[in-house]
N, C-alpha and C positions, 0 to 999 in steps of 0.2 A: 885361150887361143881360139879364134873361129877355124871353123871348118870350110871346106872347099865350096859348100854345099852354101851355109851362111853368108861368104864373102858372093857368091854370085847373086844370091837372094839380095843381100844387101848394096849391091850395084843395082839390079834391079827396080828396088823401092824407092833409091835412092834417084837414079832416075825419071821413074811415075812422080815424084815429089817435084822435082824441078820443072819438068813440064807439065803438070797440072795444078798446082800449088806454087805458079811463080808470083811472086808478089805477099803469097798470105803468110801473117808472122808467124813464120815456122822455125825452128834451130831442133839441133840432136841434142839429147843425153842419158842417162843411164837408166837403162829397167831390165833385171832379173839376167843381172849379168853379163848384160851386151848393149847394144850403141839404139835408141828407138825414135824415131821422128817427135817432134812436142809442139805443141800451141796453147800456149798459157801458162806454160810447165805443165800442161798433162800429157803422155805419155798416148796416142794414138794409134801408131804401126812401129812393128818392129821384127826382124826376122830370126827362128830360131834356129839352133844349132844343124836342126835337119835340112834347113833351107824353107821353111815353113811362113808363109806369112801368117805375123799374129795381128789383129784388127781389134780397137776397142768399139764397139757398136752397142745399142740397144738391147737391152736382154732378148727382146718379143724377135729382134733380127737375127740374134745368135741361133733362137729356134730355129727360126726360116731356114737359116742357112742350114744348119744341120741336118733337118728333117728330108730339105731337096738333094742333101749327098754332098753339098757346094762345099761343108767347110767340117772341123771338128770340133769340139771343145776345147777350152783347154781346162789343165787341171796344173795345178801344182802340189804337190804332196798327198793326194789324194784326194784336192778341196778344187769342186769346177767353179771357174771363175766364170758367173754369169755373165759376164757383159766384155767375155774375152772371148774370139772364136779364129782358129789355125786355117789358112787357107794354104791347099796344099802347092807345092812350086809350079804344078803345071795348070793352075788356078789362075781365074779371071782379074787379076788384082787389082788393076786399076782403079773401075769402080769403088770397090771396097776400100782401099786408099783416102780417099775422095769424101766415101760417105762416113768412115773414121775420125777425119779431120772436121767434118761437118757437126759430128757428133757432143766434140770433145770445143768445138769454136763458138759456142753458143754462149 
């Protein structure tokens, strides 16, 4: 069941997605439990339980972001997913949206 937190995050994303991504072949489906943007069936953006955007990017930009404060790891079971990084709800998203989709559309 999402939380209050996730459903806003995911109206959100959901709407950066429609206005910036009108046209590119984009559809949802399922990743690590809950509902995530796709292009190509890969798995892009998707928001977690906290309300967190998760972004798939470049390892070397997962750095970036983390080291400037911008975003977090993420980790699942105690394994960080290098090329997965948490941007938190009162985060820039848009962008990152955008350069996720960019990432995974190639």
């Amino acid at each position: 069941m999402d939380t209050p937190d996730q459903r806003a995050g995911r109206e959100r994303l959901d709407a950066i997605v429609a206005e910036r991504l009108q046209g590119a072949p984009v559809d949802q489906g399922r990743m690590f439990s809950t509902i995530g943007w796709r292009t190509g069936g890969k798995v892009f953006a998707f928001v977690a339980g906290d309300g967190t955007l998760i972004v798939k990017v470049p390892e070397a930009r997962v750095q970036e972001l983390v080291q400037s404060g911008a975003g977090d790891p993420m980790s699942i079971r105690e394994r960080t997913m290098r090329e997965w990084v948490g941007i938190p709800p009162d985060g820039d998203w848009e962008p990152l949206v955008v350069e996720a989709h960019a990432f995974l559309a190639v």
